[in-house]
VMD Tcl script that builds the backbone (N, CA, C; Angstrom):
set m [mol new atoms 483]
animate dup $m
set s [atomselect $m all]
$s set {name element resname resid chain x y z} {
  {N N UNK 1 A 110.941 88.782 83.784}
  {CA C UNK 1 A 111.986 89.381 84.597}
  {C C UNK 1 A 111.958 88.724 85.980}
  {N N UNK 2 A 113.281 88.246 86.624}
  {CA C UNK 2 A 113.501 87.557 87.634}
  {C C UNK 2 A 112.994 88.637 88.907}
  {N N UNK 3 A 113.943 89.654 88.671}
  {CA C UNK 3 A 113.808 90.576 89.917}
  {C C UNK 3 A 113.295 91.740 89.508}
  {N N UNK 4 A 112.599 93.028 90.041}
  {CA C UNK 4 A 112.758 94.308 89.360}
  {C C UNK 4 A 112.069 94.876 90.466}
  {N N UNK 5 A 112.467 96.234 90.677}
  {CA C UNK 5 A 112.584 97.036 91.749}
  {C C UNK 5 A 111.293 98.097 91.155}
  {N N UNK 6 A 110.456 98.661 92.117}
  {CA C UNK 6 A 109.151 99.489 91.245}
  {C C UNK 6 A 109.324 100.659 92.415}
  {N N UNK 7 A 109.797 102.068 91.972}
  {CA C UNK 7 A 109.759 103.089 92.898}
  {C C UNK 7 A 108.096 103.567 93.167}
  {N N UNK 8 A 106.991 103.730 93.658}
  {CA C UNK 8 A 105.921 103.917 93.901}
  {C C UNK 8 A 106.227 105.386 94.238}
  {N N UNK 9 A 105.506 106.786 93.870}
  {CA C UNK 9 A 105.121 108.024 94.471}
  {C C UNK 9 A 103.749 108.510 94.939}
  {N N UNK 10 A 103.669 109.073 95.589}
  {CA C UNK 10 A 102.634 110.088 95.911}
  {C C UNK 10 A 103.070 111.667 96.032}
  {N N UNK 11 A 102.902 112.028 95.087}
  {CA C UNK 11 A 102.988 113.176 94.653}
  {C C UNK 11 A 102.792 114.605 95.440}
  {N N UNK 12 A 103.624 115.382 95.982}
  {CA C UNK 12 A 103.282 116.515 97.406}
  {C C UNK 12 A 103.819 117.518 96.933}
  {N N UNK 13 A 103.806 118.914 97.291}
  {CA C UNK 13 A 105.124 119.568 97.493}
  {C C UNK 13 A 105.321 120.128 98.737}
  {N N UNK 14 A 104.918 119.467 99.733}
  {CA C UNK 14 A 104.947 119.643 100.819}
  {C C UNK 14 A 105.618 118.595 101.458}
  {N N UNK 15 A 105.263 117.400 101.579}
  {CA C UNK 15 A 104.986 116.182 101.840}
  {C C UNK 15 A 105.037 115.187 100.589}
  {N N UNK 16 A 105.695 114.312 99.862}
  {CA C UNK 16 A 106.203 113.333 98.864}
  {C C UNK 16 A 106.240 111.903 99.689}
  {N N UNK 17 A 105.087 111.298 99.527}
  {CA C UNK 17 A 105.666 109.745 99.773}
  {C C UNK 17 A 106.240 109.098 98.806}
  {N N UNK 18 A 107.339 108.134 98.792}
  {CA C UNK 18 A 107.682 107.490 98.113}
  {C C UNK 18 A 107.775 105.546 98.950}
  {N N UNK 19 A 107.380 104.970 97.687}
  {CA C UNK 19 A 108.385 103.652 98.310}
  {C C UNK 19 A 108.840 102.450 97.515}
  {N N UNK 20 A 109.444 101.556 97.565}
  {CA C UNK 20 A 110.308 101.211 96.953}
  {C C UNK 20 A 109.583 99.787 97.351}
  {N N UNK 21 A 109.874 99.144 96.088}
  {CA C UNK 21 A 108.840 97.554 96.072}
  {C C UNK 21 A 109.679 96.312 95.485}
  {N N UNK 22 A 110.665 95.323 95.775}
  {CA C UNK 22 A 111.585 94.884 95.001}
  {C C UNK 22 A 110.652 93.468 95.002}
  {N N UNK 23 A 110.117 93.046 93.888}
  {CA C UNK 23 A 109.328 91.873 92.995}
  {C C UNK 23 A 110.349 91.082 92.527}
  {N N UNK 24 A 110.720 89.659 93.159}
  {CA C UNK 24 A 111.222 88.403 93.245}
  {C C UNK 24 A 110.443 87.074 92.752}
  {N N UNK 25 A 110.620 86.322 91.964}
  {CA C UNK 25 A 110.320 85.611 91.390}
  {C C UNK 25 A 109.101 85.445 91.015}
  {N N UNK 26 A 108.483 86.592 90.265}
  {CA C UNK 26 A 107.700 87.428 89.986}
  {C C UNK 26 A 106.242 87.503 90.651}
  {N N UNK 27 A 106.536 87.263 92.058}
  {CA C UNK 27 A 105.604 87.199 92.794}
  {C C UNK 27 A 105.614 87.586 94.093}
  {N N UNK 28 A 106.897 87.430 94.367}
  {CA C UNK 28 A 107.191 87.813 96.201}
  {C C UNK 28 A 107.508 88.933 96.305}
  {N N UNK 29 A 107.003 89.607 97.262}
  {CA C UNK 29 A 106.851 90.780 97.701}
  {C C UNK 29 A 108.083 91.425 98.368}
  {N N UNK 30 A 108.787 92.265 98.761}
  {CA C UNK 30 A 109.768 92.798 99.831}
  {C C UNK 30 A 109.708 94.445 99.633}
  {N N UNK 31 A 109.044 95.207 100.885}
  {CA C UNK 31 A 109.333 96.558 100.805}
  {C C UNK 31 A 110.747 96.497 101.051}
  {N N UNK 32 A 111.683 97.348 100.477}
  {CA C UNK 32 A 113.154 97.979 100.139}
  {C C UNK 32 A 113.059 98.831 100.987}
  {N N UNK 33 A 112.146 100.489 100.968}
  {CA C UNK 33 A 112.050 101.499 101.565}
  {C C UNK 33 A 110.967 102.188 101.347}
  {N N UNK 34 A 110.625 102.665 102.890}
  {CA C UNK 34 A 109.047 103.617 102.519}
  {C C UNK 34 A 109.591 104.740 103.227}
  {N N UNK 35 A 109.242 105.955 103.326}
  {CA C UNK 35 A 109.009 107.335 103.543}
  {C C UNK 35 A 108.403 108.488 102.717}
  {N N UNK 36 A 109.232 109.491 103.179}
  {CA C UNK 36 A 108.095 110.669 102.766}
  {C C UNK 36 A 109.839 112.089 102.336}
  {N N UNK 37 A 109.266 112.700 101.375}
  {CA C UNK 37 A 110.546 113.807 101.395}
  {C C UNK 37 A 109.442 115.316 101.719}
  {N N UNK 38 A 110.156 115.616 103.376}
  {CA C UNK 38 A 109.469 116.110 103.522}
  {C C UNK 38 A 110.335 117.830 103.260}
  {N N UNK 39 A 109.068 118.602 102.562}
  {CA C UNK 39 A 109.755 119.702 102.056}
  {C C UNK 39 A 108.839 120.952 102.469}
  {N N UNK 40 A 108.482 120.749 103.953}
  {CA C UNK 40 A 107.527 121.751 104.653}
  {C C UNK 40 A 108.438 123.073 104.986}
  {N N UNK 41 A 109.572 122.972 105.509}
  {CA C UNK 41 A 110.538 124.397 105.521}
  {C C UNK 41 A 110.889 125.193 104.360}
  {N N UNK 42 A 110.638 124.415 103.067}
  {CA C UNK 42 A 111.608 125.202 102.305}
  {C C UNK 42 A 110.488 125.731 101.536}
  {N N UNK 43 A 110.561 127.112 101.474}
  {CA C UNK 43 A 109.750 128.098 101.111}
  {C C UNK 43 A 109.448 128.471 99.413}
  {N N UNK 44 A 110.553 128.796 99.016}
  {CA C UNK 44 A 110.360 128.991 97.625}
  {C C UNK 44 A 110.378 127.412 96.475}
  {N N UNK 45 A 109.126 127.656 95.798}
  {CA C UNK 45 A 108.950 127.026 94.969}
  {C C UNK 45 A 109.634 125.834 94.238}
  {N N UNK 46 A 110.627 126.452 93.239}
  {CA C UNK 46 A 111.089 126.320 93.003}
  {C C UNK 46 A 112.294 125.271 93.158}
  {N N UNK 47 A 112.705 125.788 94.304}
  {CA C UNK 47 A 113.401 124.997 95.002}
  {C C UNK 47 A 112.963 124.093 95.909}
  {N N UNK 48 A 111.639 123.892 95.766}
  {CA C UNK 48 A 111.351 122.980 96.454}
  {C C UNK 48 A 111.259 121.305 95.272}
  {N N UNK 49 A 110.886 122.127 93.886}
  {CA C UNK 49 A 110.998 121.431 92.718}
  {C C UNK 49 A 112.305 120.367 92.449}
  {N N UNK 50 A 113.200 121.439 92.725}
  {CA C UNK 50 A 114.760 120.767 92.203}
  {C C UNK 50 A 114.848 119.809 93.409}
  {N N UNK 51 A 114.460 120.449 94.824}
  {CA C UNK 51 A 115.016 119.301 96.031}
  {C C UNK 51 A 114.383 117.783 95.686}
  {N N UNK 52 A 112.702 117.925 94.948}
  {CA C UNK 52 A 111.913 116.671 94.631}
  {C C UNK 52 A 113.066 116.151 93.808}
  {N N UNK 53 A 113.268 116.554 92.790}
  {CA C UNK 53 A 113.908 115.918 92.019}
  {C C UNK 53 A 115.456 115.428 92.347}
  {N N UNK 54 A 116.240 115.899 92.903}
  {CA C UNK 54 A 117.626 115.479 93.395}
  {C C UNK 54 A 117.114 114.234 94.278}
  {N N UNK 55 A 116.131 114.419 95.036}
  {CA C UNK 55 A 115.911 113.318 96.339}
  {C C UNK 55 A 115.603 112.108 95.199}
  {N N UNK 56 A 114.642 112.041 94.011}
  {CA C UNK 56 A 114.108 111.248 93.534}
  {C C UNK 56 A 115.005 110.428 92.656}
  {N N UNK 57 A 115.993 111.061 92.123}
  {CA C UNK 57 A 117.231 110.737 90.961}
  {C C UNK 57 A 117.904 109.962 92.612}
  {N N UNK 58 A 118.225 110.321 93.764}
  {CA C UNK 58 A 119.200 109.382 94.327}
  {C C UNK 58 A 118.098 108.178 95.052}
  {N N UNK 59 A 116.811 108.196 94.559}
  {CA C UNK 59 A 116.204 106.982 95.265}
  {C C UNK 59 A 116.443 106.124 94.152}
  {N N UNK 60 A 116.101 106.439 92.780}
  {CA C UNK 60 A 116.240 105.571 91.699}
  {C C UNK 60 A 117.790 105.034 91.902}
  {N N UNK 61 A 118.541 105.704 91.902}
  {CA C UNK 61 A 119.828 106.078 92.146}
  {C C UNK 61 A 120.638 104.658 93.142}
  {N N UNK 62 A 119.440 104.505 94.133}
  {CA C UNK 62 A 119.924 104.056 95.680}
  {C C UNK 62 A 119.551 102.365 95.188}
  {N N UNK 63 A 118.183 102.460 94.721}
  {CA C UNK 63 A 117.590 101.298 94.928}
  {C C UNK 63 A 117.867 100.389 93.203}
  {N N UNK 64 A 118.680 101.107 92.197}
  {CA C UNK 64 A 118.552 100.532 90.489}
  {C C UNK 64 A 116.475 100.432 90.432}
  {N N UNK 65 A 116.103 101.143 90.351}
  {CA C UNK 65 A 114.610 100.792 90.089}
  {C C UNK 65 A 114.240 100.564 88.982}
  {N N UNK 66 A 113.364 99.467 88.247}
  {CA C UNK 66 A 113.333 99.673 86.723}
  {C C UNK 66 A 112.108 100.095 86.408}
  {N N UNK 67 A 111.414 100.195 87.337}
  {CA C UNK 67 A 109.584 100.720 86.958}
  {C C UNK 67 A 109.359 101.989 88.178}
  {N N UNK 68 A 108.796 102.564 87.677}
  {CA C UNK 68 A 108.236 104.137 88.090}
  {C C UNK 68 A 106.930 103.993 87.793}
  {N N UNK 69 A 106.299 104.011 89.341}
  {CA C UNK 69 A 104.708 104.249 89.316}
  {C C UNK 69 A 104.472 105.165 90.222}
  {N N UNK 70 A 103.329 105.676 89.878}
  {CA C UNK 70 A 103.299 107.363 90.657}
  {C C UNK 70 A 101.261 107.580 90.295}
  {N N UNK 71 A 101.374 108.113 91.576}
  {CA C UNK 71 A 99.855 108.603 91.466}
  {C C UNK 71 A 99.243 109.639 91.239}
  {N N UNK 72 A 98.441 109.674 90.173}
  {CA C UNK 72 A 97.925 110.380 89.223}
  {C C UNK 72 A 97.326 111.555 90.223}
  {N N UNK 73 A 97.003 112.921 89.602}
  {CA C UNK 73 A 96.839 113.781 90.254}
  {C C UNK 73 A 95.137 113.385 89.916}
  {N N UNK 74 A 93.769 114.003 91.084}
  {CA C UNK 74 A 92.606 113.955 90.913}
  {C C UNK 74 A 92.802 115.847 90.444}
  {N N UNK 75 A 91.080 115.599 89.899}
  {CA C UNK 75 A 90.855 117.352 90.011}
  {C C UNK 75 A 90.343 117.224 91.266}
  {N N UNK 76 A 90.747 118.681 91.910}
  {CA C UNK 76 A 89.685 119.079 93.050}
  {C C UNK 76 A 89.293 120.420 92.755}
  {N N UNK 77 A 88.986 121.178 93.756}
  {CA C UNK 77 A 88.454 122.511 93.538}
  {C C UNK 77 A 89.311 123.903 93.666}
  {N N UNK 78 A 90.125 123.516 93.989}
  {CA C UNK 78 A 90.996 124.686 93.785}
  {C C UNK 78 A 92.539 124.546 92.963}
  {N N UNK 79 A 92.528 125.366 92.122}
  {CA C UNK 79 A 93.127 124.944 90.363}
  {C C UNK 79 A 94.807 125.241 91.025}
  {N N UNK 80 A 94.963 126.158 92.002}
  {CA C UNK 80 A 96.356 126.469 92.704}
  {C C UNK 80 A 97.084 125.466 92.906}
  {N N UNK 81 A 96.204 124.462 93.960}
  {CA C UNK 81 A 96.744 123.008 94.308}
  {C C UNK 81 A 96.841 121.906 93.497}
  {N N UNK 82 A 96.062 121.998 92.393}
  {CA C UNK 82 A 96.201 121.813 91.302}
  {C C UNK 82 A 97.658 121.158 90.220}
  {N N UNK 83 A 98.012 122.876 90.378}
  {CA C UNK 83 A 98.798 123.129 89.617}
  {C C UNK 83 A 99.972 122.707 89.845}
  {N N UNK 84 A 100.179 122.731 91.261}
  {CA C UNK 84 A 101.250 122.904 92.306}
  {C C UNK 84 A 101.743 120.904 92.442}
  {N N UNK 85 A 100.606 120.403 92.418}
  {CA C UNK 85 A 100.876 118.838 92.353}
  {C C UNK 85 A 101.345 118.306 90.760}
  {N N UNK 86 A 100.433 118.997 89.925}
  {CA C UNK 86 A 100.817 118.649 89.026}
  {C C UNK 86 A 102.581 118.778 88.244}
  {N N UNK 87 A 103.180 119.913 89.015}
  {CA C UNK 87 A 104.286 120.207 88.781}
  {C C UNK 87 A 105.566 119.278 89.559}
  {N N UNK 88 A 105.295 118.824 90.809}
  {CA C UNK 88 A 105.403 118.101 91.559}
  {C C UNK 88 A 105.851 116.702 90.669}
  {N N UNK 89 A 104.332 116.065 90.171}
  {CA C UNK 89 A 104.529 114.863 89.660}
  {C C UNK 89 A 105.611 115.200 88.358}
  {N N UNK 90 A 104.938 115.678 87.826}
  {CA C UNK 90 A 106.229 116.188 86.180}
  {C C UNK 90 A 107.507 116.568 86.568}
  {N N UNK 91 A 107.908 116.536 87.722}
  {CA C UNK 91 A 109.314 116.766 88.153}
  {C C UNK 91 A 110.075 115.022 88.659}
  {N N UNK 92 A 109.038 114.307 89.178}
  {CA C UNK 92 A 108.776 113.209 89.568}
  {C C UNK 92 A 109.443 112.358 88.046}
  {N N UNK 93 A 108.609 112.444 87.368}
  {CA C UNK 93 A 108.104 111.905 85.756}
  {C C UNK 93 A 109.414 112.121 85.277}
  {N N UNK 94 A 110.180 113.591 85.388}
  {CA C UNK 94 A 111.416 113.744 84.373}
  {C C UNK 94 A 112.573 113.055 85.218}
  {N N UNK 95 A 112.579 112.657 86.450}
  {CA C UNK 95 A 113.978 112.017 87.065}
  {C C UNK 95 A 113.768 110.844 86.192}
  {N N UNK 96 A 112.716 110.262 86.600}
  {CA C UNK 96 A 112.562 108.733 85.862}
  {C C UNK 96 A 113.026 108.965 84.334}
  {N N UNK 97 A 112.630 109.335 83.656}
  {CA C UNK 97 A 112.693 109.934 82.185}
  {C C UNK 97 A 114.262 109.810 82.322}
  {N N UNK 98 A 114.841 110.367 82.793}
  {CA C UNK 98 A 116.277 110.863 83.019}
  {C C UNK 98 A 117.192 109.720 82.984}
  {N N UNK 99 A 116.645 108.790 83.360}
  {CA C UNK 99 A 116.809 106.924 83.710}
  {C C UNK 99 A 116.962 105.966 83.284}
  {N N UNK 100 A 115.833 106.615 81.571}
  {CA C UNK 100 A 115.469 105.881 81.269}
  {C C UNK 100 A 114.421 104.843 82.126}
  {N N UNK 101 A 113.219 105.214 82.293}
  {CA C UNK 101 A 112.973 104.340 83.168}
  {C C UNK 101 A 111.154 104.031 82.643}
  {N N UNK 102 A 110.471 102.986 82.647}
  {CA C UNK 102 A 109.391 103.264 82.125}
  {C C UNK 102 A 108.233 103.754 83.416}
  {N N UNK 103 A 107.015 104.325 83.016}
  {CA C UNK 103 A 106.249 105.389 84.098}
  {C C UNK 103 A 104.984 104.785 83.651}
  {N N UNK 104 A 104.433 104.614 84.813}
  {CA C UNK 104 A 103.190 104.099 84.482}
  {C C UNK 104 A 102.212 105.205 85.866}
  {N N UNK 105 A 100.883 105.869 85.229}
  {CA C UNK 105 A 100.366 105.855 86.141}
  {C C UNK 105 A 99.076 105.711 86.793}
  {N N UNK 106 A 98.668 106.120 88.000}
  {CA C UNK 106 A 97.718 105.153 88.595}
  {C C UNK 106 A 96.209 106.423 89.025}
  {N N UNK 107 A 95.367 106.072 88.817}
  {CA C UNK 107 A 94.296 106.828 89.662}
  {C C UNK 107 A 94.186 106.548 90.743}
  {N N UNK 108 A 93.651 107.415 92.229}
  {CA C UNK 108 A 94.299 107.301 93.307}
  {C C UNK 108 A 93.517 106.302 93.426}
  {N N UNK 109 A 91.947 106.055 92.835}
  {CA C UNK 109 A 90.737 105.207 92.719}
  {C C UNK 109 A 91.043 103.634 92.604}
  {N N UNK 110 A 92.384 103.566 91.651}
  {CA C UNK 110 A 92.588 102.311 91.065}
  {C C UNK 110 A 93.547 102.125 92.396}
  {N N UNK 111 A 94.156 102.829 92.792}
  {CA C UNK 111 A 95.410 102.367 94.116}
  {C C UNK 111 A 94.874 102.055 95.361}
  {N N UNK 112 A 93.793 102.556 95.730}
  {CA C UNK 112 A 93.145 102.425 96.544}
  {C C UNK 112 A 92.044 101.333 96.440}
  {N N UNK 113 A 91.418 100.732 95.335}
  {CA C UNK 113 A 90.915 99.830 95.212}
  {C C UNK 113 A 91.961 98.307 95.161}
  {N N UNK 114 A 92.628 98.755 94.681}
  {CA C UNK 114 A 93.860 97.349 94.675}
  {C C UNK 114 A 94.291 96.971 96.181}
  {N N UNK 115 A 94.454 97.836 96.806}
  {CA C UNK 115 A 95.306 97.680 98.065}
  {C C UNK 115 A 94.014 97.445 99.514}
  {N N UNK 116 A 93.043 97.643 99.199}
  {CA C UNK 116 A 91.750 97.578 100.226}
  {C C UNK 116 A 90.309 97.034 99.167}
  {N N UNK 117 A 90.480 97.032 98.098}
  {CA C UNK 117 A 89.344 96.881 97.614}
  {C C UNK 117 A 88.211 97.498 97.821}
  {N N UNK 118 A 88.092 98.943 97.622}
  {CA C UNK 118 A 87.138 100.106 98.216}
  {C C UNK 118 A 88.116 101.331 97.625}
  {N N UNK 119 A 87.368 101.366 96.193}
  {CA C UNK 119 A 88.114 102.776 95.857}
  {C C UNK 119 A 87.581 104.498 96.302}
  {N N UNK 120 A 86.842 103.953 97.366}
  {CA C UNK 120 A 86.560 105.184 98.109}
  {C C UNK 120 A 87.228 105.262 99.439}
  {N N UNK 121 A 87.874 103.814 99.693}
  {CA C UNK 121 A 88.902 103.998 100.843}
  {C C UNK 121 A 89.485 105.096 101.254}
  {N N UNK 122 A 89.473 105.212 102.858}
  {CA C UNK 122 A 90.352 106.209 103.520}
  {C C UNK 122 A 91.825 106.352 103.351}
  {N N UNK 123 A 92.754 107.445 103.727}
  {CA C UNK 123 A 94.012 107.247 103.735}
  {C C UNK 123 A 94.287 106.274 104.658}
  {N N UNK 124 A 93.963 106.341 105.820}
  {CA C UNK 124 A 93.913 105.680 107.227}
  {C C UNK 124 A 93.527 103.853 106.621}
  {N N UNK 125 A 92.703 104.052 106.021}
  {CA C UNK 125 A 92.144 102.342 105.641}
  {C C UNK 125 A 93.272 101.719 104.485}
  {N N UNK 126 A 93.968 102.215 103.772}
  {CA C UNK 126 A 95.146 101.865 102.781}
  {C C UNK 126 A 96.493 101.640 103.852}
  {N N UNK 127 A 96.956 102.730 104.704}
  {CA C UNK 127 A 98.048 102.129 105.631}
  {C C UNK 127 A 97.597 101.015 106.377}
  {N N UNK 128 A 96.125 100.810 106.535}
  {CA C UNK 128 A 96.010 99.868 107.880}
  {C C UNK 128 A 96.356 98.089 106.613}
  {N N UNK 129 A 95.728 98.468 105.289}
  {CA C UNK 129 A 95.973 97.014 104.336}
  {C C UNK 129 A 97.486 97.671 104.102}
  {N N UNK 130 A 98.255 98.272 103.710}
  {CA C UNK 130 A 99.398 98.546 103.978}
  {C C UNK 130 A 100.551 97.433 104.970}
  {N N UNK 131 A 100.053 97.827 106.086}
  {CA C UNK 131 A 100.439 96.848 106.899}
  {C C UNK 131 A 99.898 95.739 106.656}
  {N N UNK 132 A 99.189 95.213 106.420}
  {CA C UNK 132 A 99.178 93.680 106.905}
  {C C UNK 132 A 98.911 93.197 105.111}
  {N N UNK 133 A 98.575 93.695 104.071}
  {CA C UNK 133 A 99.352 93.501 103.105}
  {C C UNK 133 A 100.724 92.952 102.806}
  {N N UNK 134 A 101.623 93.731 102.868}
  {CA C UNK 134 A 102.964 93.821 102.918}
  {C C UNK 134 A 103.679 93.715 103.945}
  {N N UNK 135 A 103.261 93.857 104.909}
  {CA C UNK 135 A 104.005 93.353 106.448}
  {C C UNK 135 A 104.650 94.664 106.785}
  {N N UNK 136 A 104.177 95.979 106.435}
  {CA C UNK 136 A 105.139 97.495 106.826}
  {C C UNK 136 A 104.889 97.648 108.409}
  {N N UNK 137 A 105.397 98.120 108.705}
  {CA C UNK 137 A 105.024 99.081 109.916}
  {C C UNK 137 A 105.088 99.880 110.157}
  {N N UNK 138 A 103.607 100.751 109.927}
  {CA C UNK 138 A 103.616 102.154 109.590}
  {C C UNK 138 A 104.040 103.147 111.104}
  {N N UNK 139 A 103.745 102.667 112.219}
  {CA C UNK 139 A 103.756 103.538 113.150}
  {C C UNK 139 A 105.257 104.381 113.363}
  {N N UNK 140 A 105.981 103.930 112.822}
  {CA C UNK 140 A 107.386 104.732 112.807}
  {C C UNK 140 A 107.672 106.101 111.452}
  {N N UNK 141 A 106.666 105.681 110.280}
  {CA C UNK 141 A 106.231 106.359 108.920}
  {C C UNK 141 A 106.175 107.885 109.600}
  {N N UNK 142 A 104.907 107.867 110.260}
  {CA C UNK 142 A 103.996 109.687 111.048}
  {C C UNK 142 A 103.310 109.789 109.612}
  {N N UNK 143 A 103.479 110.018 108.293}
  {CA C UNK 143 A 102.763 110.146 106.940}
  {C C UNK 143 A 102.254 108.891 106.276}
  {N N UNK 144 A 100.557 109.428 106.024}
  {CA C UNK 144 A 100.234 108.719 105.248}
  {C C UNK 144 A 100.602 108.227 103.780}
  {N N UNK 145 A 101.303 109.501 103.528}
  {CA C UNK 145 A 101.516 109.924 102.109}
  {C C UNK 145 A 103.122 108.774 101.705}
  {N N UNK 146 A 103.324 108.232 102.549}
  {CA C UNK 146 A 104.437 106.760 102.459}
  {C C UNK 146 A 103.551 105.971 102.202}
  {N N UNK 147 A 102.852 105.378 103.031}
  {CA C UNK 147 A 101.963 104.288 102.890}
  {C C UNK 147 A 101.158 104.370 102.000}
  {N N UNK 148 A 100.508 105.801 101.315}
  {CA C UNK 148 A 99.664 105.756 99.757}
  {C C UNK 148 A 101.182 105.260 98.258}
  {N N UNK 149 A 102.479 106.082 99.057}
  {CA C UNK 149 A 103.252 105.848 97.737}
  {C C UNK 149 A 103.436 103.674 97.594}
  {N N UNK 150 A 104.210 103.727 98.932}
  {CA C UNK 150 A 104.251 102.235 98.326}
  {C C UNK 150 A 102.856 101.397 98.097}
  {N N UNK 151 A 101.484 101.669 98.284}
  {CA C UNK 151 A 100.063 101.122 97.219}
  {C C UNK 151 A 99.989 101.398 96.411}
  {N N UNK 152 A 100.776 102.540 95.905}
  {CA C UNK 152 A 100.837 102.807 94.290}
  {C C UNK 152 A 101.759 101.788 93.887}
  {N N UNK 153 A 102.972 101.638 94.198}
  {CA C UNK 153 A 104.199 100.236 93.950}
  {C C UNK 153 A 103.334 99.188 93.993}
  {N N UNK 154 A 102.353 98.875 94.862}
  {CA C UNK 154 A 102.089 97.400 95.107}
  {C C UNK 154 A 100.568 97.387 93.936}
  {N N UNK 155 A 99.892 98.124 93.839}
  {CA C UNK 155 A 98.965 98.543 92.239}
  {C C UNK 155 A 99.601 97.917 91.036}
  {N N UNK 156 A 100.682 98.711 90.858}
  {CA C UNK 156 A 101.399 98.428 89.560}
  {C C UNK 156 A 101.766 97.431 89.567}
  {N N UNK 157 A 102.480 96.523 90.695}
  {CA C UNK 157 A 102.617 95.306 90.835}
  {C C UNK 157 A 101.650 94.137 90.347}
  {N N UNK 158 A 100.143 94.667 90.941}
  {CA C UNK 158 A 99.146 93.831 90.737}
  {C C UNK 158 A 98.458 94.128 88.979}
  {N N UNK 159 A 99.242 95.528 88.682}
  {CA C UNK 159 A 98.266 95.703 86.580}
  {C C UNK 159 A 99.513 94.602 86.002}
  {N N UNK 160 A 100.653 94.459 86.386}
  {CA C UNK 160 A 101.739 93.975 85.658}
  {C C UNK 160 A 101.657 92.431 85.603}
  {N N UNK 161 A 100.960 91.813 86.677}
  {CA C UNK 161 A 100.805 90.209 86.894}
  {C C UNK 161 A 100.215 89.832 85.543}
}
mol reanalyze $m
mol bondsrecalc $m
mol representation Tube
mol addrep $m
């Protein structure tokens, strides 16, 4: 494939980074778009579900994306937050689905090792290879959770070579 566009997520329901990775002659790099959908006001659940998903159907939407990579939820210790991400991503998962689109996904371990080489890397240490990786400039971002989504884009980039 000449060109193909890879939507990258990080998975929130608070906070959603996403970013957008367009792969040129199957090697050159160009961020499209990085941010975050931020969904800290809106209270009920639910609707915070459908807003992920409307925002996510018009990024696919915006950018023709043909690959969907998204970062895998870890366990942690409380099964609430858990649950709450996991619903998040599966809302994530069905726009793409919706698309037709293929989904690949990533451990935060493997995204973070690709993009810094240290899969115990900081959030802070992934935006800083972030930038000078890809040439972003995060200081206008304010969320990390942009700069983890497009290392998930630029991951998948690097399992697909």
């Amino acid at each position: 494939m000449a060109e193909r566009i890879i939507l990258g997520i990080d998975p929130g329901t608070n906070v959603m980074g996403y970013g957008v990775l367009k792969v040129t002659d199957g090697r050159k790099l160009e961020v499209q778009a990085i941010g975050v959908i931020d969904l800290r006001k809106c209270t009920d659940t639910y609707l915070k579900l459908g807003r992920i998903h409307e925002r996510v159907i018009g990024l696919i939407d915006a950018f023709l994306t043909d690959e969907h990579a998204i970062d895998a939820p870890f366990f942690g210790k409380n099964v609430q937050s858990m649950l709450k991400l996991g619903r998040a991503q599966g809302v994530t998962i069905a726009a793409a689905i919706s698309r037709q689109i293929p989904i690949s996904e990533y451990a935060p371990l493997k995204v973070k090792q690709s993009i810094t080489g240290n899969g115990a890397a900081s959030k802070e240490q992934v935006a800083e290879m972030v930038k000078r990786v890809l040439k972003v400039r995060t200081d206008d971002i304010g969320f990390l959770d942009a700069t983890d989504a497009i290392a998930v884009a630029y991951c998948h980039f690097l399992q697909q070579k």
